[in-house]
Biopython code that builds the backbone (N, CA, C, O; Angstrom):
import numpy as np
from Bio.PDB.StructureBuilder import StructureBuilder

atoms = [
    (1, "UNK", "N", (8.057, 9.449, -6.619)),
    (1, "UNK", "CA", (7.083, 8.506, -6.097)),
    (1, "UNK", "C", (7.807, 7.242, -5.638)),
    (1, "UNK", "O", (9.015, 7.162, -5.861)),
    (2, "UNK", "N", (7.393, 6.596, -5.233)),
    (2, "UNK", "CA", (7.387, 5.328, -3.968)),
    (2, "UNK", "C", (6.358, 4.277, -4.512)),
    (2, "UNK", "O", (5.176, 4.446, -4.212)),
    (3, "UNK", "N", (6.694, 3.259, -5.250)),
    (3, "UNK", "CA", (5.950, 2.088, -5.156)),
    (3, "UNK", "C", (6.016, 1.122, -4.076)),
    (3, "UNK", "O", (7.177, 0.829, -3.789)),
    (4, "UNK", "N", (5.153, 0.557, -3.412)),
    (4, "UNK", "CA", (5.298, -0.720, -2.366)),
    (4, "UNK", "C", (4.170, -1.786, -3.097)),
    (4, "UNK", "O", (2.948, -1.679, -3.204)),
    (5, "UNK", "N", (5.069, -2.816, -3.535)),
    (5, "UNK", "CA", (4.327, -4.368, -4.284)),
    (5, "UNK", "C", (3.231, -4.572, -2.951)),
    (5, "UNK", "O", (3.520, -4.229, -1.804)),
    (6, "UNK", "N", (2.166, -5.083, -3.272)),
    (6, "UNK", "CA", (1.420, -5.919, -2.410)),
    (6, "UNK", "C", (1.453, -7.409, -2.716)),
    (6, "UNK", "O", (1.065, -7.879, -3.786)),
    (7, "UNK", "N", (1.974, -8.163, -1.643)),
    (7, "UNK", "CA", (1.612, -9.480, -2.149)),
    (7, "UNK", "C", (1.206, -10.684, -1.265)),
    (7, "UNK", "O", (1.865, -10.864, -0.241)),
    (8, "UNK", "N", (0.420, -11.334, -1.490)),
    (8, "UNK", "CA", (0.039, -12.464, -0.593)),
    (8, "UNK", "C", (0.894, -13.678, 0.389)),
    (8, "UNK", "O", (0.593, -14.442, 1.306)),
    (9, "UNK", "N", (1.975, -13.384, -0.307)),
    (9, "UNK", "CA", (2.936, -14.701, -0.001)),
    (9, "UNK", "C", (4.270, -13.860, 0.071)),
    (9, "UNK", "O", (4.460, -13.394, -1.052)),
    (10, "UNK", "N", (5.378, -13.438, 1.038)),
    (10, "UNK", "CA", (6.486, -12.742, 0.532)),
    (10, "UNK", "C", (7.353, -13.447, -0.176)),
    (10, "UNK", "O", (7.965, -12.906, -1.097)),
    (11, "UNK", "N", (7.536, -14.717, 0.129)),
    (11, "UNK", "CA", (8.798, -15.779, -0.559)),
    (11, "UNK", "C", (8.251, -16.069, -1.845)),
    (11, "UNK", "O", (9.246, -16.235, -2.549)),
    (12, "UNK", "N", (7.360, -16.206, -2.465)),
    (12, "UNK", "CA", (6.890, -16.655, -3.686)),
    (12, "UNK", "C", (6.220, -15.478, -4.833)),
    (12, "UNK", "O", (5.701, -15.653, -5.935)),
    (13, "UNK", "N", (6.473, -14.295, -4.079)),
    (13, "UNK", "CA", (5.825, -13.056, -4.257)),
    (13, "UNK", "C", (4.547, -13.092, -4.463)),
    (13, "UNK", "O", (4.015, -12.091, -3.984)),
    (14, "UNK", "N", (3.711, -13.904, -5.037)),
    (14, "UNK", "CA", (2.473, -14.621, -5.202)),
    (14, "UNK", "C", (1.455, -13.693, -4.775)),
    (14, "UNK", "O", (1.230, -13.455, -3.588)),
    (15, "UNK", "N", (0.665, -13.019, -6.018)),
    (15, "UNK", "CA", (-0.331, -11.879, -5.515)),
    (15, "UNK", "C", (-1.663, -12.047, -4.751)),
    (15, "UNK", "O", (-2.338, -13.074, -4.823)),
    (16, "UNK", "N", (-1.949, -11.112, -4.112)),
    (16, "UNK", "CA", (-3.412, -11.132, -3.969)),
    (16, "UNK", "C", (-4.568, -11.777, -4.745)),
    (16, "UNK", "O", (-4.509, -11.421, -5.922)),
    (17, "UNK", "N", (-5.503, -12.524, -4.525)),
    (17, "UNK", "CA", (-6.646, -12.200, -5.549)),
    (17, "UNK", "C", (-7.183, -10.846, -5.504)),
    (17, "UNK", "O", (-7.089, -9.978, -4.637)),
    (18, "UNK", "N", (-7.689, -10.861, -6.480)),
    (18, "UNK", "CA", (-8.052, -9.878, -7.466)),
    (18, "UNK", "C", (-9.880, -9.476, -6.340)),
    (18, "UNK", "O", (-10.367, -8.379, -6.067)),
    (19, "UNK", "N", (-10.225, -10.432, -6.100)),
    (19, "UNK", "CA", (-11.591, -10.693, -5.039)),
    (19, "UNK", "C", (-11.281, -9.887, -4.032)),
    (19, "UNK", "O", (-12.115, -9.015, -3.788)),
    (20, "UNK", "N", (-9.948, -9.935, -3.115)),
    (20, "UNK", "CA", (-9.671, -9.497, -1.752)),
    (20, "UNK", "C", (-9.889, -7.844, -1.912)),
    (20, "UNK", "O", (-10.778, -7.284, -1.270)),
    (21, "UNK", "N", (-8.889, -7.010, -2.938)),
    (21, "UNK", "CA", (-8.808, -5.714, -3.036)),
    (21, "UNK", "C", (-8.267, -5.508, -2.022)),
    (21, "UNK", "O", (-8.723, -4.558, -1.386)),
    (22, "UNK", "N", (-7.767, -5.828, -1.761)),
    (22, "UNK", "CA", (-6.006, -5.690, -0.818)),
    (22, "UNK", "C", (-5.754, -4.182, -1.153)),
    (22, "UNK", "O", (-6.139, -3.441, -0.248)),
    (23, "UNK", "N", (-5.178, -3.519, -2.278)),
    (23, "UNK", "CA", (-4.715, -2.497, -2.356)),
    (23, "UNK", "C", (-6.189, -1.218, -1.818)),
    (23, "UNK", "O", (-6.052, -0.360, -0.946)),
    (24, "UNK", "N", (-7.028, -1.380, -2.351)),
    (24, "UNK", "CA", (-8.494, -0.701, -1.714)),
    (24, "UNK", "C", (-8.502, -0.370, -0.485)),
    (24, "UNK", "O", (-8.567, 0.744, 0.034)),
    (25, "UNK", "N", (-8.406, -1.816, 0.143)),
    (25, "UNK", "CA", (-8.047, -2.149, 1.953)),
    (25, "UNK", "C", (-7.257, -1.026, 2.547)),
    (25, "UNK", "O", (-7.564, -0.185, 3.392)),
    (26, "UNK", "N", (-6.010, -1.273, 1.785)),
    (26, "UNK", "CA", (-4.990, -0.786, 2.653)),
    (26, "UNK", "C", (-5.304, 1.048, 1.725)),
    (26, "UNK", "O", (-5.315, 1.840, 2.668)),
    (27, "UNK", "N", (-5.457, 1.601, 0.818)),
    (27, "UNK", "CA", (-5.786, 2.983, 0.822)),
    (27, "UNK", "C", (-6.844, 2.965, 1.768)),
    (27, "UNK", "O", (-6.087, 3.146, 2.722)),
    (28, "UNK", "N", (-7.748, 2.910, 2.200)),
    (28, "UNK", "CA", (-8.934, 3.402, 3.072)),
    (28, "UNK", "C", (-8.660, 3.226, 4.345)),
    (28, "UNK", "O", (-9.204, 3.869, 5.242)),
    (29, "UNK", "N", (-7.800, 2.345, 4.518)),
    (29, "UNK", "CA", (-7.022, 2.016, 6.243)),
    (29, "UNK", "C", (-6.084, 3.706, 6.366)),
    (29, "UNK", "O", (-6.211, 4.566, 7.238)),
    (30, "UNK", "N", (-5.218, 3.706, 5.207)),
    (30, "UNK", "CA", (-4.392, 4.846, 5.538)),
    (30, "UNK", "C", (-4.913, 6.424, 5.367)),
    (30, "UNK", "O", (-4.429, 7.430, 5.886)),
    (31, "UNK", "N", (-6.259, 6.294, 4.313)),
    (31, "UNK", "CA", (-6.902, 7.570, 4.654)),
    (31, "UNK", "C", (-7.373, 7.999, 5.944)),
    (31, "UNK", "O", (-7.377, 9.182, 6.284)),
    (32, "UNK", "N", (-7.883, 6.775, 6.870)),
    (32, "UNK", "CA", (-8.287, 6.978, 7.928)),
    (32, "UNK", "C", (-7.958, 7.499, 8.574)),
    (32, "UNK", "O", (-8.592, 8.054, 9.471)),
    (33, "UNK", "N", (-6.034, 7.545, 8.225)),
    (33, "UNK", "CA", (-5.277, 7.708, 9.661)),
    (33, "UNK", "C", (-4.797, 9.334, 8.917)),
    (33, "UNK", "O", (-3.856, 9.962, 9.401)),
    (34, "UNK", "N", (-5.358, 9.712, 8.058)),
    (34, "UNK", "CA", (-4.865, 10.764, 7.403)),
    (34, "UNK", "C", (-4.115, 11.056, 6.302)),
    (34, "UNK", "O", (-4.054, 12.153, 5.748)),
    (35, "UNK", "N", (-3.491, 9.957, 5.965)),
    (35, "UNK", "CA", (-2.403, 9.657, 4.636)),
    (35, "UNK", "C", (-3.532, 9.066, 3.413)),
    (35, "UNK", "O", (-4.425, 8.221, 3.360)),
    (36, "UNK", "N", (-2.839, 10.150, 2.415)),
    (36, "UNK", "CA", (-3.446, 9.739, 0.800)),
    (36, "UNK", "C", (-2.397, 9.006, -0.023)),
    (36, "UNK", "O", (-1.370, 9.596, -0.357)),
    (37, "UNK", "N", (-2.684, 7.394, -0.455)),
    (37, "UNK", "CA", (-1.739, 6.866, -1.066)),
    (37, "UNK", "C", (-2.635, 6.818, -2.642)),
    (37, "UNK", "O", (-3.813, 6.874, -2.995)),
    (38, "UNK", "N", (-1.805, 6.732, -3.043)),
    (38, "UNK", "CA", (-2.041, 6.399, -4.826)),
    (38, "UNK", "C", (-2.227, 4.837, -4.911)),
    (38, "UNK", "O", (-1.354, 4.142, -4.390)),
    (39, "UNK", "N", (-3.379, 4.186, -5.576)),
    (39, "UNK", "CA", (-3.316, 2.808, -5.433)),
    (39, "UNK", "C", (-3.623, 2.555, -7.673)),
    (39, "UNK", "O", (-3.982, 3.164, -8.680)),
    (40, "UNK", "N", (-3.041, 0.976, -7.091)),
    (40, "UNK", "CA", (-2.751, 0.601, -8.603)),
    (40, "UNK", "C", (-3.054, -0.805, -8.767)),
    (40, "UNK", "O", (-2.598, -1.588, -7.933)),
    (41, "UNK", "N", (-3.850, -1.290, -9.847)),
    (41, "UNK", "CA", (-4.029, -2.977, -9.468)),
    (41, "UNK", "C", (-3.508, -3.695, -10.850)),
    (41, "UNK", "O", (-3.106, -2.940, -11.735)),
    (42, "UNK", "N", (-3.495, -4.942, -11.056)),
    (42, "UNK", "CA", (-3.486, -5.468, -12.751)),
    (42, "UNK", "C", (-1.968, -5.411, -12.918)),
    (42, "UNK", "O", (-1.549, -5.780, -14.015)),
    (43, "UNK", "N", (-1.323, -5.120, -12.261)),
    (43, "UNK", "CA", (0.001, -5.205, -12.891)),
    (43, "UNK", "C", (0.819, -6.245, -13.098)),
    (43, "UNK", "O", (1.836, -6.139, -13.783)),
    (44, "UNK", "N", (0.325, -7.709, -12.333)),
    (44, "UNK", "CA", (1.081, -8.929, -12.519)),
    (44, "UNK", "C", (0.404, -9.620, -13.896)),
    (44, "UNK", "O", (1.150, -10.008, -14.795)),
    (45, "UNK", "N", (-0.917, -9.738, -13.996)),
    (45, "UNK", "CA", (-1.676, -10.209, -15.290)),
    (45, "UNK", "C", (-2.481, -9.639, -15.639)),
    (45, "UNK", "O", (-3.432, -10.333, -16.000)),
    (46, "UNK", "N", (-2.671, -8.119, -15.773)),
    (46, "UNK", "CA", (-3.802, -7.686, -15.929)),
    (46, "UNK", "C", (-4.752, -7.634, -14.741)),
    (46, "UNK", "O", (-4.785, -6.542, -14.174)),
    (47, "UNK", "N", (-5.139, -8.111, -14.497)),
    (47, "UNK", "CA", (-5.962, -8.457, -13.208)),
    (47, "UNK", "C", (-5.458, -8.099, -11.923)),
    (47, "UNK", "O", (-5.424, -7.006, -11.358)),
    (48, "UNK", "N", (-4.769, -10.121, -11.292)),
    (48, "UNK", "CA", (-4.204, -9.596, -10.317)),
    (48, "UNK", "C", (-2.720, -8.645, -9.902)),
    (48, "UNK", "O", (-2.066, -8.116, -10.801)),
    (49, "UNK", "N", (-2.436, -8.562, -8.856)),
    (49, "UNK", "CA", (-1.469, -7.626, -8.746)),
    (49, "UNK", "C", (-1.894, -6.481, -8.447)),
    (49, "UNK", "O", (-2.651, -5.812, -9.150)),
    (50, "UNK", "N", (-1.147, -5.962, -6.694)),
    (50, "UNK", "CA", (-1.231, -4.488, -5.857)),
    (50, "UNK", "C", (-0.726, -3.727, -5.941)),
    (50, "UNK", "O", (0.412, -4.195, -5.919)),
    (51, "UNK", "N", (-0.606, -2.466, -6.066)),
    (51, "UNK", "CA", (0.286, -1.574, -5.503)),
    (51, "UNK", "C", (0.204, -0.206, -4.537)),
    (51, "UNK", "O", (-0.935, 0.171, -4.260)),
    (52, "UNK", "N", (0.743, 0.162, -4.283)),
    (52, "UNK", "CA", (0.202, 1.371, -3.197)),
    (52, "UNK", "C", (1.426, 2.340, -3.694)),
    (52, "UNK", "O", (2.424, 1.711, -4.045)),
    (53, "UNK", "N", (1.521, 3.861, -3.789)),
    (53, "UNK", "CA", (2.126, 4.489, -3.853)),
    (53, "UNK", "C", (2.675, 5.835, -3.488)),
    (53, "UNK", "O", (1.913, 6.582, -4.101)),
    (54, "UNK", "N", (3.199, 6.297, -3.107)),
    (54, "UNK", "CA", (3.686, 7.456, -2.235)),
    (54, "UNK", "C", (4.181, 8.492, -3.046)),
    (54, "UNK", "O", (4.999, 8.342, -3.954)),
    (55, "UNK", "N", (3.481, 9.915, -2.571)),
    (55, "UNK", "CA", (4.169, 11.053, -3.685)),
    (55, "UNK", "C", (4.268, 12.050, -2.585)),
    (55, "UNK", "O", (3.323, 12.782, -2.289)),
    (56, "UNK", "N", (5.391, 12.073, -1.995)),
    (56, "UNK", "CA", (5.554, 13.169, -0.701)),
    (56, "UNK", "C", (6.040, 14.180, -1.733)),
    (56, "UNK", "O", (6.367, 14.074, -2.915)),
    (57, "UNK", "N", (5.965, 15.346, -0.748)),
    (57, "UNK", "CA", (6.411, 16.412, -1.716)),
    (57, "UNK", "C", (7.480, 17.070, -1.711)),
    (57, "UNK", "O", (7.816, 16.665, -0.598)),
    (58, "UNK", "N", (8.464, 17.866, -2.054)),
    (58, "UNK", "CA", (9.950, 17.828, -2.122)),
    (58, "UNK", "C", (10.159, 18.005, -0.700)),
    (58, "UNK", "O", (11.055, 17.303, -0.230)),
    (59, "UNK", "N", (9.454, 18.891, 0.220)),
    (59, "UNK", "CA", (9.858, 19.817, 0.767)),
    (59, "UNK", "C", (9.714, 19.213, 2.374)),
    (59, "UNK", "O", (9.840, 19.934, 3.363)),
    (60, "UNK", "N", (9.408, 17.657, 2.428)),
    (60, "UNK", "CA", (9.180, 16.784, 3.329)),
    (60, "UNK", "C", (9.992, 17.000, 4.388)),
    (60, "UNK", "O", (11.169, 17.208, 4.094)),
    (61, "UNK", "N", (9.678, 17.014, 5.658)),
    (61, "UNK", "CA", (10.701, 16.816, 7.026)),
    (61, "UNK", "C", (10.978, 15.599, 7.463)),
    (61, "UNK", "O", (10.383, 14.638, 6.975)),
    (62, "UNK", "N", (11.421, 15.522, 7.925)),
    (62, "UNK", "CA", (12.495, 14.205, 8.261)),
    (62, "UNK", "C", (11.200, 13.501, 9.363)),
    (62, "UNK", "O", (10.951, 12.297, 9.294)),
    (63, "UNK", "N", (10.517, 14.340, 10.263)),
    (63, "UNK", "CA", (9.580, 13.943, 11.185)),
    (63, "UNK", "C", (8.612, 13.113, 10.346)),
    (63, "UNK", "O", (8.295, 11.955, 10.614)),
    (64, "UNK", "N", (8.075, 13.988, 9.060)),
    (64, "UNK", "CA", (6.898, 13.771, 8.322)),
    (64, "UNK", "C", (6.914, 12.214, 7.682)),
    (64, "UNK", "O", (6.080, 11.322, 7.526)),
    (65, "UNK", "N", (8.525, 12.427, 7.369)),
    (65, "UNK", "CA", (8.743, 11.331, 6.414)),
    (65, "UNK", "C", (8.232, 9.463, 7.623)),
    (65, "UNK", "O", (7.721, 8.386, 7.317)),
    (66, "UNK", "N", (8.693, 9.983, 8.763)),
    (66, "UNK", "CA", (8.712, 8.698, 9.560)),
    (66, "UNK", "C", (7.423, 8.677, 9.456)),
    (66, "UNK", "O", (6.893, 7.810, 8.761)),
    (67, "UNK", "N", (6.583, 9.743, 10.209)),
    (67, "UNK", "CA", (5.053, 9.745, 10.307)),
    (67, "UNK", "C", (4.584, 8.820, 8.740)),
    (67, "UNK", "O", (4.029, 7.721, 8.712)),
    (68, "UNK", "N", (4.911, 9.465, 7.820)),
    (68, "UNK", "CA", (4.563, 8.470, 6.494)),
    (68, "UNK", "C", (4.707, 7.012, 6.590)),
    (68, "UNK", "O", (3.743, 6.285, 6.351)),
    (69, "UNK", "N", (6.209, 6.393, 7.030)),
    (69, "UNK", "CA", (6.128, 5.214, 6.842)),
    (69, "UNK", "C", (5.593, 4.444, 7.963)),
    (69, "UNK", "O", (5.237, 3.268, 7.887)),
    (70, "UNK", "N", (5.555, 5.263, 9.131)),
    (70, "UNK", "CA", (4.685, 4.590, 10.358)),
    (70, "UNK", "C", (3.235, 4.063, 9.426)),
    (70, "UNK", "O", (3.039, 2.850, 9.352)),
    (71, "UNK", "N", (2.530, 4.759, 8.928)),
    (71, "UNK", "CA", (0.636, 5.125, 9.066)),
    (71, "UNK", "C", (1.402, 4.067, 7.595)),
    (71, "UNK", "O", (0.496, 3.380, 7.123)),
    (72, "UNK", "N", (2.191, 3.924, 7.162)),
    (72, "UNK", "CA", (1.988, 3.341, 5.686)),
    (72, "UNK", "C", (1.988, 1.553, 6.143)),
    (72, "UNK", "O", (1.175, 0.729, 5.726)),
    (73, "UNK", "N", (3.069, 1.298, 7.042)),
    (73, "UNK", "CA", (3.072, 0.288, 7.468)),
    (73, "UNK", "C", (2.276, -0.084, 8.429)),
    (73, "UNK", "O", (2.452, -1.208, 8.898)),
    (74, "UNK", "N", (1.493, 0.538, 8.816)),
    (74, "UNK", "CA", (0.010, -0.009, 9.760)),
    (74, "UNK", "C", (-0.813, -0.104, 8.853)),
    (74, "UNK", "O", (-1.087, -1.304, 8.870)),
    (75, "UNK", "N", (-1.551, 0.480, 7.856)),
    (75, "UNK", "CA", (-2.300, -0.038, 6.721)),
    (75, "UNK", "C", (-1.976, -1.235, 6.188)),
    (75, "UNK", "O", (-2.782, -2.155, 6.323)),
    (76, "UNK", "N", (-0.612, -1.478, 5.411)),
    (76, "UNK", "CA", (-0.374, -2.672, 5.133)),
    (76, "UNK", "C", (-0.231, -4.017, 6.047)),
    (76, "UNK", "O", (-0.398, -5.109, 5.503)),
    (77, "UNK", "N", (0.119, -3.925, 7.615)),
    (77, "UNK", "CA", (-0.144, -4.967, 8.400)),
    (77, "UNK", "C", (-1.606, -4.758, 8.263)),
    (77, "UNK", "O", (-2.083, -5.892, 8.216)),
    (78, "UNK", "N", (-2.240, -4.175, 8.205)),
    (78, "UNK", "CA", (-3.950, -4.457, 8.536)),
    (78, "UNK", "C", (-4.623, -5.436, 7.642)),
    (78, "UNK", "O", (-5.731, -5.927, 7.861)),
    (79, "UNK", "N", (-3.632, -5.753, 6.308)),
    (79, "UNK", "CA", (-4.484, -6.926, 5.796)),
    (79, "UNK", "C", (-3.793, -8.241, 6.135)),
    (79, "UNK", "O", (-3.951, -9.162, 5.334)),
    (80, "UNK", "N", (-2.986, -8.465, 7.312)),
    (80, "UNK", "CA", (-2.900, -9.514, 8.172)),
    (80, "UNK", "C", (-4.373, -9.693, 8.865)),
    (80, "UNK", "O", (-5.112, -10.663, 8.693)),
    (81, "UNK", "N", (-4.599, -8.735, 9.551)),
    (81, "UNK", "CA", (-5.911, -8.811, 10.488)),
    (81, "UNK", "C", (-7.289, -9.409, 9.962)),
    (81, "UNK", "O", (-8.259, -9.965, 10.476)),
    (82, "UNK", "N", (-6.857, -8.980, 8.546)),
    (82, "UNK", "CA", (-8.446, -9.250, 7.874)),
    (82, "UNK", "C", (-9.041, -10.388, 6.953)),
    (82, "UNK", "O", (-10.223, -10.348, 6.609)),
]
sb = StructureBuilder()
sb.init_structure("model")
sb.init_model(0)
sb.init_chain("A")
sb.init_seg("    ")
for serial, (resi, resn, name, xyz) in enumerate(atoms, 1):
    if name == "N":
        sb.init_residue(resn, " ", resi, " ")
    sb.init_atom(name, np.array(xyz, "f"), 0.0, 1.0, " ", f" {name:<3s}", serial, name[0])
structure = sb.get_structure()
């Protein structure tokens, strides 16, 4: 598996609120596009704190793998937009 932190601020790492559901956001952005991520919240205090996570499966192609981080990194810019 593949963790990617979500966070509000990159220099200060400084999380999301807990209100936004940032990690929610960005799973339902990437189901859209066809990709199932594993999402995780509470990990900085209980509360706040994102995560999104990736479980490709051994047998991944090199094509698939880009296709993954393409659709992974358009979900996560999408909570710029919002």
């Amino acid at each position: 598996m593949v963790g990617v932190e979500l966070v509000a601020d990159r220099a200060s790492k400084a999380p999301f609120p807990r209100a936004l559901q940032a990690t929610e956001r960005v799973v339902a952005v990437a189901r859209g596009a066809g990709l199932l991520l594993y999402s995780s919240t509470g990990h900085v205090d209980g509360r706040d704190g994102d995560l999104v996570m990736l479980g490709p499966p051994f047998v991944i192609s090199d094509e698939e793998c880009d296709l993954v981080v393409e659709r992974t990194a358009a979900a996560i810019a999408s909570l710029r937009s919002a």
